[in-house]
Structures are given as structure tokens and as C-alpha cells.
C-alpha positions in Angstrom: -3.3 -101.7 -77.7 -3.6 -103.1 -74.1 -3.8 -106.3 -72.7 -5.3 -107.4 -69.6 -4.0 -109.6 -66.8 -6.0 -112.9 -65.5 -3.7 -113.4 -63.2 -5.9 -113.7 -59.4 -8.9 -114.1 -61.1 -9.6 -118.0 -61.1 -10.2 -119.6 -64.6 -9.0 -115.9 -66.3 -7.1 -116.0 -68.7 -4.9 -112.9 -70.6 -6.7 -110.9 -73.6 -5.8 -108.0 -75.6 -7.7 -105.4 -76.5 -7.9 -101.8 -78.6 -8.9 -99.0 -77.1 -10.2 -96.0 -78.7 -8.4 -92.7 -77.7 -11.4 -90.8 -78.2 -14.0 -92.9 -76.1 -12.0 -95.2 -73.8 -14.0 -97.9 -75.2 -12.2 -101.5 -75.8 -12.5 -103.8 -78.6 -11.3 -107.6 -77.9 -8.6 -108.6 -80.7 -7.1 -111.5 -78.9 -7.7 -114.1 -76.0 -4.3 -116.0 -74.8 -3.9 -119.6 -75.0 -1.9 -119.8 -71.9 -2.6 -118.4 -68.4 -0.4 -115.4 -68.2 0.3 -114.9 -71.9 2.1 -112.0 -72.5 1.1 -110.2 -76.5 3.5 -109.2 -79.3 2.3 -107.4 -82.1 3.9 -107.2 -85.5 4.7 -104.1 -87.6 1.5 -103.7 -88.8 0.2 -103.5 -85.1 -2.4 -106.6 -84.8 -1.4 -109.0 -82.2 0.9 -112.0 -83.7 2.6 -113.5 -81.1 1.8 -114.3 -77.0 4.3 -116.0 -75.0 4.5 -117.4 -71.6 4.4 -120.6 -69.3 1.9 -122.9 -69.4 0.5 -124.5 -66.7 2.7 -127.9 -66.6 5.8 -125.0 -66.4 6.5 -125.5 -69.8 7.9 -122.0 -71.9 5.9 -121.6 -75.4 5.4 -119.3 -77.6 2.2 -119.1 -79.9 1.5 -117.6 -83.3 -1.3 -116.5 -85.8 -0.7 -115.9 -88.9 -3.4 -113.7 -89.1 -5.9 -111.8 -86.9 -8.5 -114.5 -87.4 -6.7 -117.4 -87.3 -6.1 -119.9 -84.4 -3.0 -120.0 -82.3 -0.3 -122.3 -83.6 2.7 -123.1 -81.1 6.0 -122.4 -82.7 8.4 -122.4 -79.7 8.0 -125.6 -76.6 11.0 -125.7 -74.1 10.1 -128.1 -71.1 10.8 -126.7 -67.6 14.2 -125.4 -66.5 15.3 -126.0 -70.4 15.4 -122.9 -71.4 12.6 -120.4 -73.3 12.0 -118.3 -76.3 10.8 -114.9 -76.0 9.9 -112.4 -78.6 11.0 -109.0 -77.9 9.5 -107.1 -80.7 8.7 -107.1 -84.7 11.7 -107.0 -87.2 11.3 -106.6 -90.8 9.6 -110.0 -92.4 10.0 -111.1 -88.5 10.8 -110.7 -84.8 13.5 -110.2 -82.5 13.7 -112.9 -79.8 15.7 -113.5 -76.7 16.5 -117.7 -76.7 18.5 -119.1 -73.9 18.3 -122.6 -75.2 20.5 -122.1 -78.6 23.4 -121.1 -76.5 25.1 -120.6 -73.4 24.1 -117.4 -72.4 20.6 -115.6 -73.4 21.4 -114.5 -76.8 19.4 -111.8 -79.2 18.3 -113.8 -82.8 15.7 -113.1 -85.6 12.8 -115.0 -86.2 11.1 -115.2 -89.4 8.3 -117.4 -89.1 8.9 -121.0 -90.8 12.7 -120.4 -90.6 15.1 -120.9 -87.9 16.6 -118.9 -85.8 19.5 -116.1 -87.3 21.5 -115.0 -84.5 22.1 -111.1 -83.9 24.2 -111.5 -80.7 25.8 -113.6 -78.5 28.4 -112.9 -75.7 30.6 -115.8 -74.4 30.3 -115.1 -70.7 27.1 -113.2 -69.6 23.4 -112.8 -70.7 22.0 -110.2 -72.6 20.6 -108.4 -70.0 18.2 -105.5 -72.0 17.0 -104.8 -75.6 16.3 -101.0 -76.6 14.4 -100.3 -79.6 14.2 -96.6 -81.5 10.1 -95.2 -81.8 10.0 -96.9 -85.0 10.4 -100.6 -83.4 14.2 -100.3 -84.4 16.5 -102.4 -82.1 19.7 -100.7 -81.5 21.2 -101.2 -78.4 21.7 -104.5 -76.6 23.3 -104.1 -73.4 25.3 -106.6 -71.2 25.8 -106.6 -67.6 29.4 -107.8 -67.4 30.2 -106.6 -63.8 29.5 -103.4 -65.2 26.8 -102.1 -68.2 28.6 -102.7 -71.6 26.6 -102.5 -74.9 26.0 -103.8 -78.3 25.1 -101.8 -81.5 23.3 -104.4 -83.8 24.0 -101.0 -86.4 26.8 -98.8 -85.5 25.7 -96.0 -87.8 22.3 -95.9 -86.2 21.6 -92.2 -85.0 20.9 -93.7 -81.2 24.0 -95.4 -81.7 26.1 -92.8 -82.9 24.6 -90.5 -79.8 25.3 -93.2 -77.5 28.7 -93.7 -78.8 29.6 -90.2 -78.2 27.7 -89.7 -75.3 30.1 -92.6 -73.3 33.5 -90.6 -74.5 32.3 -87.5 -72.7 31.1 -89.9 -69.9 33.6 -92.8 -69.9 32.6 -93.7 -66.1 28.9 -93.3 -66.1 26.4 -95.3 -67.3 24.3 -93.5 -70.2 20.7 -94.3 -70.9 17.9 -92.5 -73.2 14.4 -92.7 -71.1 12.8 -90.4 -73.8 12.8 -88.9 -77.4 11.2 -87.7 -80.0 9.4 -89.8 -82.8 12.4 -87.9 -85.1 14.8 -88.6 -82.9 15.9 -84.8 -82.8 15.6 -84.7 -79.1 16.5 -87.2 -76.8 16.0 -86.9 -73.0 19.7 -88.3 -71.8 19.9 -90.4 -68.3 24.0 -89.8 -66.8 24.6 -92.2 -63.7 27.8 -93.7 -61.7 29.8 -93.0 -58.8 30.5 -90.7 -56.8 27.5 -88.3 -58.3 24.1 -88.4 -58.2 22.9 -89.1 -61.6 21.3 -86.4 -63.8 19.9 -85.8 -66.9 20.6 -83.9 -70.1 18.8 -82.9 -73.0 20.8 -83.9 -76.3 20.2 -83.5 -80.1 21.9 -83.0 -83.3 22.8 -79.3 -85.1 25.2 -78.2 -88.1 28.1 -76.1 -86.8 27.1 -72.9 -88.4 23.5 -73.5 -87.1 24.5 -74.4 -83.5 23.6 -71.0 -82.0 20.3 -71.0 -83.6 17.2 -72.9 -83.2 16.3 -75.8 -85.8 19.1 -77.2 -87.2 19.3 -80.9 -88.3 18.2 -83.9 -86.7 19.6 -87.2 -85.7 18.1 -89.0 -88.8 19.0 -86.2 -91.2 23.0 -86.5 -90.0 22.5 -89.6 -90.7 20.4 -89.8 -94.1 22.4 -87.0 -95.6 25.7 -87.3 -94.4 26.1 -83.3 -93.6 28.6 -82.3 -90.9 27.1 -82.4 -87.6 27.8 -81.8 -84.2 26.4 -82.3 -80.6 24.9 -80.1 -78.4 24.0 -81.0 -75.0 22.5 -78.8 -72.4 21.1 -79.9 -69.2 16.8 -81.0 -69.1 14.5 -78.5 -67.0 13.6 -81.8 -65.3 16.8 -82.0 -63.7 16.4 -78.9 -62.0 13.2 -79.7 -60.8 12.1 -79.6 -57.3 11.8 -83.2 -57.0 14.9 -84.1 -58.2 16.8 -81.2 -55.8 14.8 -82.8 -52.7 16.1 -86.2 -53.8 19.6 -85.1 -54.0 19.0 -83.3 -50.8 17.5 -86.5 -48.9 20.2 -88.9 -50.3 23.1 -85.8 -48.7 21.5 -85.7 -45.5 21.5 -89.9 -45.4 25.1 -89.6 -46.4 24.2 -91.6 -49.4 26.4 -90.5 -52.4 24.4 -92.2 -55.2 20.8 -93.0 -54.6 20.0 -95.4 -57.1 16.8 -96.2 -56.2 15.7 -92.2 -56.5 17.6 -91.1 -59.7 16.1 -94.4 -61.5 12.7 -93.8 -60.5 13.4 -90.2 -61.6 14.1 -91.6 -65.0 10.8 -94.2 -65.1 9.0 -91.0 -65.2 10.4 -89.8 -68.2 10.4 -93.1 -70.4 6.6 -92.7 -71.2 7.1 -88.6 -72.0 6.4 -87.4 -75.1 8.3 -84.0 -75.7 6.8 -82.0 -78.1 8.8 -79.8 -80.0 
């Protein structure tokens, strides 16, 4: 599923469209109602949702309730009043980030015809970024609160669990997954902070007795099964990679001790890797 952007062209406006894998050729499933709509689809992966500004300024959100019926508008906020936006399908609904309910931009489910049921607010700051699992799971919110702090929506949610253990043998870094598997038994692992250049790890899930071997069990089956599991963490190929030594070299001879800008980008190039086992 793509979408393409009207924005430039005069009179355009956004569509969406499913391309074939095979052939590269593209077969129209939506058209926008507003300019620069932007498309969310629903669990079963047709296009339910677009969002954006219209072209008084106002935020809106739009809804079908199937793939051939007409947009309805479920969501109107009048300029500088706040906005809805729907981050991505939830069971019997979506997960939106409102800031009009609230003081801060807040995480809520939406099933359609109900009101909003709030997920997560904190007092002070916004919810700055929404991670969901390959299966469209949310399961981290994080909060920028001077520095990155984070939310489990479910605790015992193998990510979670990862990420929970991965910050006690980091306390002072920030820890960020750009990758994984579609079983969650691998996850590429993003390490950042001061005074270090940040690096990256490759983590998973093993038993204890099969922790010299390969195999072993997976995130979801420590989790489904309740077996006694431990983590193993060795550092990703990638890291070692040419590119990333000639960044840490560049940053060294600019007396820079934490290049940002050059480990993040190194991460953007893993988000969209698939690692195959």
C-alpha cells in the first residue's frame, strides 16, 4: 500500500494505491477528501481512515466504513484548537494522538461511534512518539521529559520486557529497536548518550541451557510459555561496518564526542531491514 502526494501539483489532491510486488503496477483504492490527506488502514489492510488540514486550516479526520463507501468526518478541530490523529489500527479500533482532550498530546482508542478511551496521559509533556510491534501492536510510548522516558501500554509485552532490561544494563543511554523480526526473535538494538558514540547490538531471547547453541526460544515463546529465559546480546555486523568506523572516525577528528546526526541516520537505515533468519 502507498499513497501519493498532491502536494506542488495545483488542483492534486492525495490518493492511495496498491501495488503489486510482482509487476509494479498500481491499483487506485482511495482518493483524499482534503489536500494533503494522510491514509490509515485498518487491520484488515483497506484504507479507513485519512487525516489532515483542510484548506480553511481546520484539523479533520475522515472515515469509511467500508472500501466503497464515501468519506464521513468523524473528528473537526478549528485552527490552533487542537487535532486528532490516528496513529494506527487497534483491535475493533485505532490508536489516536488528541491534543484537544487534554493538556498535553495524549495516546487514546478510538472505536468508531464511541468516544474517546484514554491509554496515556502525562501531566507535564506531550507524547512525543508511538512504536508499534510488526503485528500493528503499540507498545512503547515515549516522552521527551528533558530526557527520553517511556511508557509500556503492556508491561509484559516481549518489546517491553527487552526494553526494560535493555535500560538496566544501559541506565544512561537511550535504547531504541530500528529493526526486528516478524517473530520478534531478533531485534536490531540502537545504544545512544553521552560521552560515546552510539552503537548498535543484536539482541534476542535463549533458554539457559540452550544459550551456547543456536535456536533457542523466542521473544513471544518466553512470553506465551512462561519458560525460563535469558538474554543474550552480542554486537550487529552493522556496527562494525565501514561506514559506521568512518563516522566515528570523522566525528574524532571534529572533536565531536557524540555525533547525533550520523549515528541516527545510521539507524534510519536499519528501520526498513528485514533480517532474515
Amino acid at each position: 500500500m502507498i499513497q501519493s502526494l498532491g502536494y506542488g501539483i495545483k488542483g492534486d489532491y492525495n490518493a492511495a494505491y496498491a501495488m503489486s510486488i510482482r509487476d509494479g503496477q498500481l491499483r487506485k483504492v482511495a482518493q483524499s477528501p482534503l489536500r494533503n490527506g494522510i491514509f490509515v488502514t485498518n487491520h484488515r489492510h483497506e484504507v479507513e481512515l485519512v487525516y489532515g488540514v483542510d484548506l480553511a486550516g481546520d484539523n479533520e479526520v475522515y472515515r469509511r466504513a467500508s472500501p466503497d463507501a464515501p468519506w464521513e468526518l468523524v473528528f473537526e478541530h478549528a485552527a490552533g484548537k487542537g487535532w486528532t490523529a490516528p496513529m494506527g489500527a487497534a483491535e475493533n479500533g485505532f490508536i489516536v494522538l488528541d491534543s484537544s482532550a487534554s493538556d498535553t498530546d495524549s495516546v487514546y482508542l478510538w472505536r468508531p461511534g464511541n468516544a474517546l478511551e484514554r491509554i496515556y496521559t502525562h501531566p507535564d509533556v506531550d507524547v512525543s512518539d508511538l512504536t508499534f510491534d510488526p503485528s500493528g501492536r503499540l507498545w512503547l510510548l515515549t516522552i521527551e521529559n528533558h530526557f527520553p522516558d517511556y511508557h509500556y501500554p503492556d508491561p509484559a509485552h516481549p518489546l517491553a520486557v527487552l526494553h526494560q532490561k535493555l535500560r538496566a544494563k544501559f541506565p544512561d543511554d537511550n535504547v531504541a529497536f530500528p529493526s526486528m523480526t516478524d517473530d520478534l526473535g531478533i531485534v536490531i538494538v540502537y545504544v545512544s548518550g553521552t560521552p560515546q558514540l552510539g552503537h548498535l547490538l543484536c539482541a534476542g531471547y535463549a533458554q539457559e541451557r540452550d544459550h551456547a547453541h543456536a535456536g533457542g526460544t523466542t521473544l513471544a515463546d518466553a512470553r506465551s510459555t512462561g519458560r525460563d529465559a535469558s538474554l543474550r546480546i552480542q554486537r550487529a555486523r552493522r556496527a562494525e561496518s565501514a561506514w559506521f568506523r568512518d563516522a566515528a572516525a570523522r566525528t574524532r577528528r571534529q572533536g565531536i564526542t557524540n555525533d547525533r546526526d550520523s549515528t541516527w541516520r545510521a539507524a534510519w537505515r536499519l528501520r526498513h531491514l528485514r533480517i532474515r533468519r
